[in-house]
PQR file with spaces between the fields and no chain letter, atoms N, CA, C, O and H, PARSE charges and radii, in Angstrom:
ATOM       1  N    UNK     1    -100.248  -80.340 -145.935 -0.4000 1.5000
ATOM       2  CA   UNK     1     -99.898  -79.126 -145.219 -0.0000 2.0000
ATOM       3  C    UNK     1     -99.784  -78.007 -146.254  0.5500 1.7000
ATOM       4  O    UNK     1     -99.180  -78.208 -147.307 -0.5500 1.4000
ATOM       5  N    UNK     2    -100.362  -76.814 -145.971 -0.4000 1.5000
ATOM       6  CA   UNK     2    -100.095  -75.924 -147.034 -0.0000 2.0000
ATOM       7  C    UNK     2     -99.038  -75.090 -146.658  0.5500 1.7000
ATOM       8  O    UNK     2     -98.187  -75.006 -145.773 -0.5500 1.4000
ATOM       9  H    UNK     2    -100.853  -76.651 -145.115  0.4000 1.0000
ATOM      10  N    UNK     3     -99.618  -74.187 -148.209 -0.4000 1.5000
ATOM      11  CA   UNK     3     -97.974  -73.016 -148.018 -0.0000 2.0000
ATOM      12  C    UNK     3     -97.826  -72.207 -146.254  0.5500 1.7000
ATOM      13  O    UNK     3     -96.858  -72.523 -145.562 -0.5500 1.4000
ATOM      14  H    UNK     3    -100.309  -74.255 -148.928  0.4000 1.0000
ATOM      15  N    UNK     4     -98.853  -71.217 -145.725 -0.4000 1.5000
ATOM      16  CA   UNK     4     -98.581  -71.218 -144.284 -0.0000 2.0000
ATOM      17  C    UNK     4     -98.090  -71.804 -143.157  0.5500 1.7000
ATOM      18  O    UNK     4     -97.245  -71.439 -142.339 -0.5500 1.4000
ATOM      19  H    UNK     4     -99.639  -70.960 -146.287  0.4000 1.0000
ATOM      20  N    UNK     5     -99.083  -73.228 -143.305 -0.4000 1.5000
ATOM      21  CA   UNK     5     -98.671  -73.843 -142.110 -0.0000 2.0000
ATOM      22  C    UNK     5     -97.215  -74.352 -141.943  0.5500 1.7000
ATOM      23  O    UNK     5     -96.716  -74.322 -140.817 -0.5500 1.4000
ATOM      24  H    UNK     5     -99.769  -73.525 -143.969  0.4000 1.0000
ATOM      25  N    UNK     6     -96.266  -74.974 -143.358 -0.4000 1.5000
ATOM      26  CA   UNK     6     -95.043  -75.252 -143.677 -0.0000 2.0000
ATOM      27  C    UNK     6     -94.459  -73.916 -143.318  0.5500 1.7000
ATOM      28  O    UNK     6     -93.430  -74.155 -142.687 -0.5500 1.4000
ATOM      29  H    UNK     6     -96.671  -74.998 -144.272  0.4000 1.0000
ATOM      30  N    UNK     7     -94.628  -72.698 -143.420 -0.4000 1.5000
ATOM      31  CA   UNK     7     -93.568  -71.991 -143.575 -0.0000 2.0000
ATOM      32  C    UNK     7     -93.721  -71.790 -141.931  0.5500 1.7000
ATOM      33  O    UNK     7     -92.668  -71.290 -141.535 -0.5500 1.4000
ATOM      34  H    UNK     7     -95.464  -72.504 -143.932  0.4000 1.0000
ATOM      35  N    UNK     8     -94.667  -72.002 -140.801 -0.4000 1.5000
ATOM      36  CA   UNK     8     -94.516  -71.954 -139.779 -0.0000 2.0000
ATOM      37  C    UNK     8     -94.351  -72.706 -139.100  0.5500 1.7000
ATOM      38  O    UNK     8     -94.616  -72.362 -137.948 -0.5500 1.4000
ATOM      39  H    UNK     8     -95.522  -72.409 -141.122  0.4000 1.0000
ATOM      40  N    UNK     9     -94.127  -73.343 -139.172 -0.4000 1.5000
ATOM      41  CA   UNK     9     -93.267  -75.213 -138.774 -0.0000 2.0000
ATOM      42  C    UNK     9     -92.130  -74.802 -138.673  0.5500 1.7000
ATOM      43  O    UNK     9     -91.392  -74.909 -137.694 -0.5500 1.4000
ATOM      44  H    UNK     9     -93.911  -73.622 -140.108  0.4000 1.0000
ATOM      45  N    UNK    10     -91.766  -73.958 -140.377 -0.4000 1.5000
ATOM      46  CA   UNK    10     -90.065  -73.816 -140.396 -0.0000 2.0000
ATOM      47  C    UNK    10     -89.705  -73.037 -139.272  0.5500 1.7000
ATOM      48  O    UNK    10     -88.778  -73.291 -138.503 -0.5500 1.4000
ATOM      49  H    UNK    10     -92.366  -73.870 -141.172  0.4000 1.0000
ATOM      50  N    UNK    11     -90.488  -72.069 -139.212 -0.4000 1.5000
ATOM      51  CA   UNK    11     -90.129  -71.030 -138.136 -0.0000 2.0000
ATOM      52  C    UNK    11     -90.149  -71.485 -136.984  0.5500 1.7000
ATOM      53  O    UNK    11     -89.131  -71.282 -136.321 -0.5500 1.4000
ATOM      54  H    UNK    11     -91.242  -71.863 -139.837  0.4000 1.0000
ATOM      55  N    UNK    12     -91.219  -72.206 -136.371 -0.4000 1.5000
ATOM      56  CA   UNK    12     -90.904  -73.087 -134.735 -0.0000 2.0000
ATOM      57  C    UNK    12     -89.459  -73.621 -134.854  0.5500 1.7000
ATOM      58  O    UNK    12     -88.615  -73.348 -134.001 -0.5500 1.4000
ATOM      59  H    UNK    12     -92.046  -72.371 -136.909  0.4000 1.0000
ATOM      60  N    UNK    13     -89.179  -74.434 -135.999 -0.4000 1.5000
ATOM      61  CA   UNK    13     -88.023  -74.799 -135.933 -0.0000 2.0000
ATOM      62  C    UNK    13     -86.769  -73.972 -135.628  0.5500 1.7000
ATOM      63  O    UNK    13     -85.966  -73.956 -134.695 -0.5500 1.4000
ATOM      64  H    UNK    13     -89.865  -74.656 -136.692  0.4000 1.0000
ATOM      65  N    UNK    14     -86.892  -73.378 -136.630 -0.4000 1.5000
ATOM      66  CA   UNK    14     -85.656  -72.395 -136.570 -0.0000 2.0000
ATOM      67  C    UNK    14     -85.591  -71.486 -135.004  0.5500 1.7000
ATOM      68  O    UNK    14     -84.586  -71.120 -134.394 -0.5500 1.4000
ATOM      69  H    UNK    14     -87.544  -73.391 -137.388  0.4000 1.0000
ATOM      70  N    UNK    15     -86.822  -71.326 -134.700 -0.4000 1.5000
ATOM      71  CA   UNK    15     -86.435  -70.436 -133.402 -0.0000 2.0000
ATOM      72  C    UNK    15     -86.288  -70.932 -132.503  0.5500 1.7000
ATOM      73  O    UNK    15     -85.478  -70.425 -131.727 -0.5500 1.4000
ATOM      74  H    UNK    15     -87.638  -71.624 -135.195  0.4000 1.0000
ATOM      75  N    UNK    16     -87.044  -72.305 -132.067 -0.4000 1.5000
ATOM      76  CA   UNK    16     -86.496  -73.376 -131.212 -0.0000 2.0000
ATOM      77  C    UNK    16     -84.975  -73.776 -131.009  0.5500 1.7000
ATOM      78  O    UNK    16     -84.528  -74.052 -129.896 -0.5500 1.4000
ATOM      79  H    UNK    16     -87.702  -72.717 -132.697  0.4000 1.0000
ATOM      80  N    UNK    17     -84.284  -73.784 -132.059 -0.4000 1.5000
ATOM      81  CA   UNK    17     -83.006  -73.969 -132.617 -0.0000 2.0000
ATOM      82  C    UNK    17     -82.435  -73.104 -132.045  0.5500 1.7000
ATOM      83  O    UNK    17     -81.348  -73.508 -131.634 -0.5500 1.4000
ATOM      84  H    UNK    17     -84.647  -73.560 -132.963  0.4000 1.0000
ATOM      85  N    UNK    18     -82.677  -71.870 -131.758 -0.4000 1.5000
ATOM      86  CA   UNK    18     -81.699  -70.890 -131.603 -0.0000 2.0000
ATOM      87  C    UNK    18     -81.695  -70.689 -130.444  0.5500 1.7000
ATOM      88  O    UNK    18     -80.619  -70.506 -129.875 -0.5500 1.4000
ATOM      89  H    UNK    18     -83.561  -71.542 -132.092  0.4000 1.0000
ATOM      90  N    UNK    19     -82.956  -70.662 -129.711 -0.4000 1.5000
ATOM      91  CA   UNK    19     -83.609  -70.569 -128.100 -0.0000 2.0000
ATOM      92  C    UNK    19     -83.072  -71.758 -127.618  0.5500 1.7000
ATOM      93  O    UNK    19     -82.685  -71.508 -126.476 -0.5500 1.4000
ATOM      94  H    UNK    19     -83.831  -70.811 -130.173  0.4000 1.0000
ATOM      95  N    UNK    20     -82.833  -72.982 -127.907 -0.4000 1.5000
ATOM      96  CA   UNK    20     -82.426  -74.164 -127.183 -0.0000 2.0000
ATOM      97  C    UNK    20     -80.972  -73.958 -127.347  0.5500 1.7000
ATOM      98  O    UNK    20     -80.259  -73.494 -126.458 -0.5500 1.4000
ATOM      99  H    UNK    20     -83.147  -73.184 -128.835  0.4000 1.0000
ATOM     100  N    UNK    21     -80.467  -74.399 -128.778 -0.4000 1.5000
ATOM     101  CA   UNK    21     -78.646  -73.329 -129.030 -0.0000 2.0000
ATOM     102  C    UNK    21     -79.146  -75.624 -129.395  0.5500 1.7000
ATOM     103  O    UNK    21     -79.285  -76.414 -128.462 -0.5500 1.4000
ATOM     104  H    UNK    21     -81.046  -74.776 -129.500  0.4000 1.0000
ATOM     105  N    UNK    22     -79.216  -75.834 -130.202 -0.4000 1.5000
ATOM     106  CA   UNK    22     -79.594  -77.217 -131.014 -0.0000 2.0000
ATOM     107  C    UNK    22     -80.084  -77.213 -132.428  0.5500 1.7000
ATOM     108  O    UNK    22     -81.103  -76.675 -132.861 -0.5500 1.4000
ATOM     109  H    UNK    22     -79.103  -75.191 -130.960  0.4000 1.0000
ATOM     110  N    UNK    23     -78.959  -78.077 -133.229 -0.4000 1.5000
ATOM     111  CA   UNK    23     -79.437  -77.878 -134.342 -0.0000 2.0000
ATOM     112  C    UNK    23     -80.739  -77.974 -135.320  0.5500 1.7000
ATOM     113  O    UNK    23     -81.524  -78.913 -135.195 -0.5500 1.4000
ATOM     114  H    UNK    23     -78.131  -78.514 -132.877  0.4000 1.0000
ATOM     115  N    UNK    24     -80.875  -77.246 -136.021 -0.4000 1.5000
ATOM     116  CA   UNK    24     -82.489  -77.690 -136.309 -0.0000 2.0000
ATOM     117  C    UNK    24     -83.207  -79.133 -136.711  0.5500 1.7000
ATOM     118  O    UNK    24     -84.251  -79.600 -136.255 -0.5500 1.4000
ATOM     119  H    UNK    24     -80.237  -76.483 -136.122  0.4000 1.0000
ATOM     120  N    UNK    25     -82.278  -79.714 -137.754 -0.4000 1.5000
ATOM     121  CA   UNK    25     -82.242  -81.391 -137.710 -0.0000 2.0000
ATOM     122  C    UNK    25     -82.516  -81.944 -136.038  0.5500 1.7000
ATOM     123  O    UNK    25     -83.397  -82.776 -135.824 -0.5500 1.4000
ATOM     124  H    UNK    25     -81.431  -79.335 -138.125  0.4000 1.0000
ATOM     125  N    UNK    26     -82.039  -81.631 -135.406 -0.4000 1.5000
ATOM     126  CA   UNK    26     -82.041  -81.711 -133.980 -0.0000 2.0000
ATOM     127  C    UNK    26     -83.613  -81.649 -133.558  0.5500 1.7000
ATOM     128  O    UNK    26     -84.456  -82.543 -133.480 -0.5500 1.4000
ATOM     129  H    UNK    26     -81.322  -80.955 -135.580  0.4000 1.0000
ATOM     130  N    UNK    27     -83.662  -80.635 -133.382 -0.4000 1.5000
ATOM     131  CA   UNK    27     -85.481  -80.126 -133.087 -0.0000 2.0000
ATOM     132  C    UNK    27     -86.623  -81.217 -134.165  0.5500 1.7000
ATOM     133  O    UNK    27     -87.487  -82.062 -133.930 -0.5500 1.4000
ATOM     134  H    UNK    27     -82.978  -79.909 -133.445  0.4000 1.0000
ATOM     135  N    UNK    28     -86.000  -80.585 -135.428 -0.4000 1.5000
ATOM     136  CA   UNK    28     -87.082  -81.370 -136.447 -0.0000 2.0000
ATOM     137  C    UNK    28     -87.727  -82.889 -135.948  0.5500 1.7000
ATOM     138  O    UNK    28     -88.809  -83.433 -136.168 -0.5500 1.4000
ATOM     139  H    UNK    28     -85.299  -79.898 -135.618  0.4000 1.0000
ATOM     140  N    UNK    29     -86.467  -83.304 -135.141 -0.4000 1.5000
ATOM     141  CA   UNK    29     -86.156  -85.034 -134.806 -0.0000 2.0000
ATOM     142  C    UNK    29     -86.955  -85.101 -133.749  0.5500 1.7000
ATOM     143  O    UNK    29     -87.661  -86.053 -133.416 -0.5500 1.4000
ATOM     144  H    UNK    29     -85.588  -82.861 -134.963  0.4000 1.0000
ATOM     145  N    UNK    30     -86.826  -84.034 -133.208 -0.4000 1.5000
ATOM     146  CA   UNK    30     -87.529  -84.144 -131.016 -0.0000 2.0000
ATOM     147  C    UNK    30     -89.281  -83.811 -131.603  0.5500 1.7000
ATOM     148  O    UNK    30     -90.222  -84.496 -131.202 -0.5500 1.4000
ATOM     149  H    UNK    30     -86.252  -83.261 -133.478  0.4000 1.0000
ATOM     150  N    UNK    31     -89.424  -82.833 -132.440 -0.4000 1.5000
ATOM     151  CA   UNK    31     -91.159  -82.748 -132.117 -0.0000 2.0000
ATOM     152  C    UNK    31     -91.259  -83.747 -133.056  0.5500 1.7000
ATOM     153  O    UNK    31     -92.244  -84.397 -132.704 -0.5500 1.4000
ATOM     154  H    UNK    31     -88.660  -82.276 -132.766  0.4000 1.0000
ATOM     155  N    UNK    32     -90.736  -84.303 -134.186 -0.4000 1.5000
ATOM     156  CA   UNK    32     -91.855  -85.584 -134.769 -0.0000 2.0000
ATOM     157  C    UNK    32     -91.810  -86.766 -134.522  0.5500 1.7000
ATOM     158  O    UNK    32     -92.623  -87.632 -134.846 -0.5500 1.4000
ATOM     159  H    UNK    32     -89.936  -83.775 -134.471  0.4000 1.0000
ATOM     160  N    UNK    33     -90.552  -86.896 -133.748 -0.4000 1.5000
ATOM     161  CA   UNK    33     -90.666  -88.323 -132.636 -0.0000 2.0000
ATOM     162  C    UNK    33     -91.829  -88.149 -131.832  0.5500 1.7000
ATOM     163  O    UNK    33     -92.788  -88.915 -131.926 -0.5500 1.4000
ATOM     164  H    UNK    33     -89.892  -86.193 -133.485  0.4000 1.0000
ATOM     165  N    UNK    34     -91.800  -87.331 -131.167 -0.4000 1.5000
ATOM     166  CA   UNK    34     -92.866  -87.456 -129.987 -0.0000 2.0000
ATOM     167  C    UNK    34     -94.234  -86.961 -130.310  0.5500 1.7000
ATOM     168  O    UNK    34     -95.108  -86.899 -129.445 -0.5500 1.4000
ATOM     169  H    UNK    34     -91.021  -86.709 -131.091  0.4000 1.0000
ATOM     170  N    UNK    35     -94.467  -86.531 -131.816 -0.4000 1.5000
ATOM     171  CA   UNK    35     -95.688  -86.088 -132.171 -0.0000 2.0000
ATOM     172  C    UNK    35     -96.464  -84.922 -131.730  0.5500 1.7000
ATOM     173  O    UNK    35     -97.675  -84.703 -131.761 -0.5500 1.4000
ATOM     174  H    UNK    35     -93.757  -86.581 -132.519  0.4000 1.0000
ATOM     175  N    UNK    36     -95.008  -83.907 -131.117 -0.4000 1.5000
ATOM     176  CA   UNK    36     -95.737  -82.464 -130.997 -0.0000 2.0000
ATOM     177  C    UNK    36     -95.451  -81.619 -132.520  0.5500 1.7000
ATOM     178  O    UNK    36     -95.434  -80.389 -132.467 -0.5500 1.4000
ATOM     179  H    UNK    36     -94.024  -84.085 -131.092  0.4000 1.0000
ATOM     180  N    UNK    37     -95.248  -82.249 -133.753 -0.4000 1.5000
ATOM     181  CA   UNK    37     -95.156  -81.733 -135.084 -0.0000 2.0000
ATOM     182  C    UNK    37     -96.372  -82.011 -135.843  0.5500 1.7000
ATOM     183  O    UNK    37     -96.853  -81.211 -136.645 -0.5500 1.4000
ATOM     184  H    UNK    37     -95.262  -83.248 -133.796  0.4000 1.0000
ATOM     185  N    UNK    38     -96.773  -82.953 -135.625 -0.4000 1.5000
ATOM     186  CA   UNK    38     -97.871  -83.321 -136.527 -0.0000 2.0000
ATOM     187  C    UNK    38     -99.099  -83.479 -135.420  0.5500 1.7000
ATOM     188  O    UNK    38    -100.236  -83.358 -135.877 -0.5500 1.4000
ATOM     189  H    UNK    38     -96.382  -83.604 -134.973  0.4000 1.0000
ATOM     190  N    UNK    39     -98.950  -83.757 -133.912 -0.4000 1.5000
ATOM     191  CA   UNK    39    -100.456  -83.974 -133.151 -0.0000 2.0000
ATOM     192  C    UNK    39    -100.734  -82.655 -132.538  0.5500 1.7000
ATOM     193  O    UNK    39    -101.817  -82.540 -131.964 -0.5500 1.4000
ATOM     194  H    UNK    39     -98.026  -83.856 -133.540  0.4000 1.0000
ATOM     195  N    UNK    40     -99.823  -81.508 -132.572 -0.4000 1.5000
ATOM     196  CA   UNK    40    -100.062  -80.154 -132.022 -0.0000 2.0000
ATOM     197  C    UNK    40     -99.771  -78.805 -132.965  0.5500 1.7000
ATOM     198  O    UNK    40    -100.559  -77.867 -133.086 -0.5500 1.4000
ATOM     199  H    UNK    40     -98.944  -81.602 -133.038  0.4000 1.0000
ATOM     200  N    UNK    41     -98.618  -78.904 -133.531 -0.4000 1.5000
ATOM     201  CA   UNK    41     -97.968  -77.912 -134.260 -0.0000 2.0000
ATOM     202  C    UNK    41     -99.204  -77.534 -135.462  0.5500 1.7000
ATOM     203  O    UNK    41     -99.911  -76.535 -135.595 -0.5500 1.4000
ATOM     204  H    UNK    41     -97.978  -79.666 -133.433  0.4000 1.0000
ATOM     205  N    UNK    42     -99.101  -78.853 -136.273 -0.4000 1.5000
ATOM     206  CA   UNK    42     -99.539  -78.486 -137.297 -0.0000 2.0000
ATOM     207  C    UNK    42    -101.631  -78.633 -137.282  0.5500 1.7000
ATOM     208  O    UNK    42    -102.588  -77.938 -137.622 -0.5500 1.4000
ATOM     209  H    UNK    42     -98.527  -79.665 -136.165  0.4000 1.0000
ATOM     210  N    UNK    43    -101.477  -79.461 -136.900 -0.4000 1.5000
ATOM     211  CA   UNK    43    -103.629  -78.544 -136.394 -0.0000 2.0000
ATOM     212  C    UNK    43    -103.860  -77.832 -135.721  0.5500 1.7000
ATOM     213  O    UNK    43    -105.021  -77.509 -135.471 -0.5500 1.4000
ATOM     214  H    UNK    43    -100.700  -80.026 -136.623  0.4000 1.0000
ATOM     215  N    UNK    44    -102.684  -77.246 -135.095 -0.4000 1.5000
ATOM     216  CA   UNK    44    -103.222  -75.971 -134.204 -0.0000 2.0000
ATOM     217  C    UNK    44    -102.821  -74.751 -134.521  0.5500 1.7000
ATOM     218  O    UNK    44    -103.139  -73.784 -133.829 -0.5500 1.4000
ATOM     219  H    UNK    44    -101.740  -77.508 -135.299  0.4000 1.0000
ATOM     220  N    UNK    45    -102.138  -74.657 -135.514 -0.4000 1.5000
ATOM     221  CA   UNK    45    -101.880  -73.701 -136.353 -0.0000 2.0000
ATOM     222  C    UNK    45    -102.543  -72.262 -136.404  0.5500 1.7000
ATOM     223  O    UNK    45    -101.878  -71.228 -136.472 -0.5500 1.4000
ATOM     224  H    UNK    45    -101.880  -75.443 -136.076  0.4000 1.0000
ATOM     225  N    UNK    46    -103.949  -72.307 -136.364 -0.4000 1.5000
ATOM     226  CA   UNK    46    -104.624  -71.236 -136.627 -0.0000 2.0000
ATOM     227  C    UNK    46    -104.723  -70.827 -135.366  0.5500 1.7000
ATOM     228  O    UNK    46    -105.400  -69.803 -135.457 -0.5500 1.4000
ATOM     229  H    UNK    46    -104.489  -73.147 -136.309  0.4000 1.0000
ATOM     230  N    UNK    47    -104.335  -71.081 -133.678 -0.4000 1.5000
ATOM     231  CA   UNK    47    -104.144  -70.975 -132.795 -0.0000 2.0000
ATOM     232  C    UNK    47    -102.644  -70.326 -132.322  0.5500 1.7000
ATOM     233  O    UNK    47    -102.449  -69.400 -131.535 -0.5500 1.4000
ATOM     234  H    UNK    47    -103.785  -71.913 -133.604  0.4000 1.0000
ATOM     235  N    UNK    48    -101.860  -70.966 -132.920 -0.4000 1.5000
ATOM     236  CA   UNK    48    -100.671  -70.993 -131.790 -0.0000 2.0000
ATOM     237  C    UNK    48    -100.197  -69.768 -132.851  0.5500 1.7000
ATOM     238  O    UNK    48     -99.393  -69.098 -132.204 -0.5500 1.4000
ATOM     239  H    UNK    48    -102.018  -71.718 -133.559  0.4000 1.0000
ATOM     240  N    UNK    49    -100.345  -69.171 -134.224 -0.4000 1.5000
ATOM     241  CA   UNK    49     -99.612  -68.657 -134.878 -0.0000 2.0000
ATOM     242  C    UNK    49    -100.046  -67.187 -134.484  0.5500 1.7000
ATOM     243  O    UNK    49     -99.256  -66.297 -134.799 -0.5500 1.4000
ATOM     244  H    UNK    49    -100.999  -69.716 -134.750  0.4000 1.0000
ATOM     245  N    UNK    50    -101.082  -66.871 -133.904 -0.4000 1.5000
ATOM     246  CA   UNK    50    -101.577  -65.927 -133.089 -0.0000 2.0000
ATOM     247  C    UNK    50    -100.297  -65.288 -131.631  0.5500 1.7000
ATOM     248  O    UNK    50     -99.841  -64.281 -131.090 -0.5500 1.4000
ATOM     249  H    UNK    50    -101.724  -67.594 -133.648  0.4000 1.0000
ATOM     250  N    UNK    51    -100.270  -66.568 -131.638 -0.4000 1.5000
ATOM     251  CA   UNK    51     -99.157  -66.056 -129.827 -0.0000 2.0000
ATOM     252  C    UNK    51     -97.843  -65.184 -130.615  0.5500 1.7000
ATOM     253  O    UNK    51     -97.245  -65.274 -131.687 -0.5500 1.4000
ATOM     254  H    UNK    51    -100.640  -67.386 -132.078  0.4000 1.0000
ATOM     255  N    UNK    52     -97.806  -64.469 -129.630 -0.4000 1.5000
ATOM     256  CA   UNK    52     -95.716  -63.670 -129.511 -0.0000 2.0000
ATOM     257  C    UNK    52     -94.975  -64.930 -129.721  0.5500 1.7000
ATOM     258  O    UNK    52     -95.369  -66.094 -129.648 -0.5500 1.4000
ATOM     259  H    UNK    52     -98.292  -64.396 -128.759  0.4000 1.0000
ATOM     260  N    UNK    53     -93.646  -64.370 -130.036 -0.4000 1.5000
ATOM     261  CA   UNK    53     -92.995  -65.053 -130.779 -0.0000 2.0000
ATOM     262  C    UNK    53     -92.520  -65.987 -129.026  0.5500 1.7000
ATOM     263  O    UNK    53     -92.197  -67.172 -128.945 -0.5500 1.4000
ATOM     264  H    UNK    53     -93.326  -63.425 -130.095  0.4000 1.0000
ATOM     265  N    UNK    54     -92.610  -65.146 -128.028 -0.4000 1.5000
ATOM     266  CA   UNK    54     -91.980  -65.674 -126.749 -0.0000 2.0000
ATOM     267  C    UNK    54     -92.745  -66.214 -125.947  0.5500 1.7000
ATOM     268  O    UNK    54     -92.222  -66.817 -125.009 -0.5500 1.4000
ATOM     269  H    UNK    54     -92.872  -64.184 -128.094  0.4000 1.0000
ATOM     270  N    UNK    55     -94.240  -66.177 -126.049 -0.4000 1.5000
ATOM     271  CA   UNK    55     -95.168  -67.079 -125.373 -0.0000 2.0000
ATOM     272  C    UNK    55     -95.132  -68.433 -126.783  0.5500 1.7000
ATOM     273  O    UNK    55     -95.587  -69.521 -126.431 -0.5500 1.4000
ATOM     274  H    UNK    55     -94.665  -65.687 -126.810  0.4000 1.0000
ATOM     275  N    UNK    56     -94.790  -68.364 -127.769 -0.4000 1.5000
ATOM     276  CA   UNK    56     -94.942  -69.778 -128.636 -0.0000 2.0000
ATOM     277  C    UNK    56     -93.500  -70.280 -127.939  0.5500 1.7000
ATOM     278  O    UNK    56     -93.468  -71.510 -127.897 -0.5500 1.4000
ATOM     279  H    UNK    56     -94.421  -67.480 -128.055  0.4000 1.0000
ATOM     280  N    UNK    57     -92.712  -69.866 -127.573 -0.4000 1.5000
ATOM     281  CA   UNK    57     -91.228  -70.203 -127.402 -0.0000 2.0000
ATOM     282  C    UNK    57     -91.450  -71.332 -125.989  0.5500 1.7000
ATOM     283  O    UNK    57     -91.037  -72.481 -125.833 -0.5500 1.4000
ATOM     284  H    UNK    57     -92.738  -68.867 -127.606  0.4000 1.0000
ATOM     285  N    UNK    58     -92.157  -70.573 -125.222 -0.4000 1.5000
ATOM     286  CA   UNK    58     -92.556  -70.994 -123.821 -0.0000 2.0000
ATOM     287  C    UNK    58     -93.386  -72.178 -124.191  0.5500 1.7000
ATOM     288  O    UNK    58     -93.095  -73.339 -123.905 -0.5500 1.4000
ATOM     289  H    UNK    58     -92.493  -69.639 -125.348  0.4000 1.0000
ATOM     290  N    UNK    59     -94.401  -71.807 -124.823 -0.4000 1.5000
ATOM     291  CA   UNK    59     -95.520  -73.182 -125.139 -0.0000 2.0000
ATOM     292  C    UNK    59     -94.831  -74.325 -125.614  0.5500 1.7000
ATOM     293  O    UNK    59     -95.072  -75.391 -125.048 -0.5500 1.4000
ATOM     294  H    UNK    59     -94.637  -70.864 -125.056  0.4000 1.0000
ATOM     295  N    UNK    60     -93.902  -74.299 -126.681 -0.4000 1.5000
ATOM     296  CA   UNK    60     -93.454  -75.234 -127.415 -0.0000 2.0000
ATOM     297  C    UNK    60     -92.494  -75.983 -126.343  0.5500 1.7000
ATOM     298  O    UNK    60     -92.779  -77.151 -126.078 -0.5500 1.4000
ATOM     299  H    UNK    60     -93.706  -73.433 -127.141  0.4000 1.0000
ATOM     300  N    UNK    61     -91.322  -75.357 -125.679 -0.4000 1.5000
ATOM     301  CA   UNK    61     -90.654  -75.824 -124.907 -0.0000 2.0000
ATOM     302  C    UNK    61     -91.212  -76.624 -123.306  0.5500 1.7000
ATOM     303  O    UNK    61     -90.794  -77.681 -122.834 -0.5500 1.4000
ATOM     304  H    UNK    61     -91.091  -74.408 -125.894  0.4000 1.0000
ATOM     305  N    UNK    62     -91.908  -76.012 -122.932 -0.4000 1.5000
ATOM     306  CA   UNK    62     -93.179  -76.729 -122.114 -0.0000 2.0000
ATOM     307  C    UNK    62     -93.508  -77.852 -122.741  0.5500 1.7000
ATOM     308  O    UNK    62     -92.922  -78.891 -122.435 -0.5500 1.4000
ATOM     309  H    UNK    62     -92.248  -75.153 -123.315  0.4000 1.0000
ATOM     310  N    UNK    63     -94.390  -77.846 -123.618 -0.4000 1.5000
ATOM     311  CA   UNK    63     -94.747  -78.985 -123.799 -0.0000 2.0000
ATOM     312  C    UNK    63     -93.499  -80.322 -124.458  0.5500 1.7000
ATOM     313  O    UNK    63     -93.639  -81.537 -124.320 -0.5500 1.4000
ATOM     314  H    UNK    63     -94.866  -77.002 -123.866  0.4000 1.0000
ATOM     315  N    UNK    64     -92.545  -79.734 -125.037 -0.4000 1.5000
ATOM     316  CA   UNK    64     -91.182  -80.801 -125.303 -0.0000 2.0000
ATOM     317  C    UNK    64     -90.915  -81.505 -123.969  0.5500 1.7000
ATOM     318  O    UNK    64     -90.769  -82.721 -123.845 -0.5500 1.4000
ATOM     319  H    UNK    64     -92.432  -78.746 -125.149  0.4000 1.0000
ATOM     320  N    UNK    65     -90.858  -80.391 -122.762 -0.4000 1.5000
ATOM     321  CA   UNK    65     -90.484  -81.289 -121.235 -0.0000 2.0000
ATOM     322  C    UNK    65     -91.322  -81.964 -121.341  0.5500 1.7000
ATOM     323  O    UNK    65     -90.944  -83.076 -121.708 -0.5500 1.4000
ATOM     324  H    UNK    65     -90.976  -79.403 -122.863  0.4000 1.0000
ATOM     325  N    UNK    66     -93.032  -81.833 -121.118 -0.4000 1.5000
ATOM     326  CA   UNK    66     -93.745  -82.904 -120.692 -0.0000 2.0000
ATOM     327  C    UNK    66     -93.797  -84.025 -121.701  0.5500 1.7000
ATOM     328  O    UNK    66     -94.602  -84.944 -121.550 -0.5500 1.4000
ATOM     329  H    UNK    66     -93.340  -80.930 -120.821  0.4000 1.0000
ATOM     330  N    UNK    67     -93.089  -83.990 -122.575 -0.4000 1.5000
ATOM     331  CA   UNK    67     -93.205  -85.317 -123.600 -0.0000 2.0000
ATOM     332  C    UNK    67     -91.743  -86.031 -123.444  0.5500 1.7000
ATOM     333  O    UNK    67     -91.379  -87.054 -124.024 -0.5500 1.4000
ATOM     334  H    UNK    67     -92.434  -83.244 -122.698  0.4000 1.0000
ATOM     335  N    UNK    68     -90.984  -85.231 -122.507 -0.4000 1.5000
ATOM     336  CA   UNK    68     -89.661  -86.078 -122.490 -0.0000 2.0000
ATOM     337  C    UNK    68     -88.181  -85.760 -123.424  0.5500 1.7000
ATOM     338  O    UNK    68     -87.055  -86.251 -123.338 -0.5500 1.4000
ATOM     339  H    UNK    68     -91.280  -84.400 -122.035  0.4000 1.0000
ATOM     340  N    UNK    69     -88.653  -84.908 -124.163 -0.4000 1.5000
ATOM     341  CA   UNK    69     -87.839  -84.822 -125.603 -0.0000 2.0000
ATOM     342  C    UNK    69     -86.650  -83.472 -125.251  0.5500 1.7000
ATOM     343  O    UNK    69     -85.695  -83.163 -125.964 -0.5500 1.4000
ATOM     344  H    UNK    69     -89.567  -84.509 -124.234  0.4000 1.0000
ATOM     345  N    UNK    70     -87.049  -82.852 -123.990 -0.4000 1.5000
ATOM     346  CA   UNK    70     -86.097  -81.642 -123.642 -0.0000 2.0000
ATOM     347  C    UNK    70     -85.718  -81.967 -122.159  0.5500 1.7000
ATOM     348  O    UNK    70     -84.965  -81.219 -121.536 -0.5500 1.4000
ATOM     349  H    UNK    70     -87.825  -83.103 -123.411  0.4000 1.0000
């Protein structure tokens, strides 16, 4: 993973964190259990880092329900 894509991981994290009100250890735990960290986050990168900060908020949390993890 390079320097970008890490520093926008951190940021899903962190804003997930704050939008859910869950600690980030918390989050970190829910997308790489269920593999929306490494099978979505991070190869789609050059995609999703494009969206508002509140349509990624929506996407990410969407897809946590349909995996069970929210």
């Amino acid at each position: 993973m390079d320097g970008k894509t890490l520093e926008f991981v951190t940021y899903c994290i962190a804003k997930l964190s704050s939008v859910l009100h869950l600690p980030q250890q918390e989050i970190y735990r829910r997308l790489s259990a269920s593999g929306i960290l490494y099978d979505y986050i991070v190869p789609s990168y050059d995609v999703l880092h494009t969206f508002s900060s509140r349509y990624l908020m929506e996407d990410l949390t969407d897809y946590m329900r349909e995996k069970g993890v929210l």
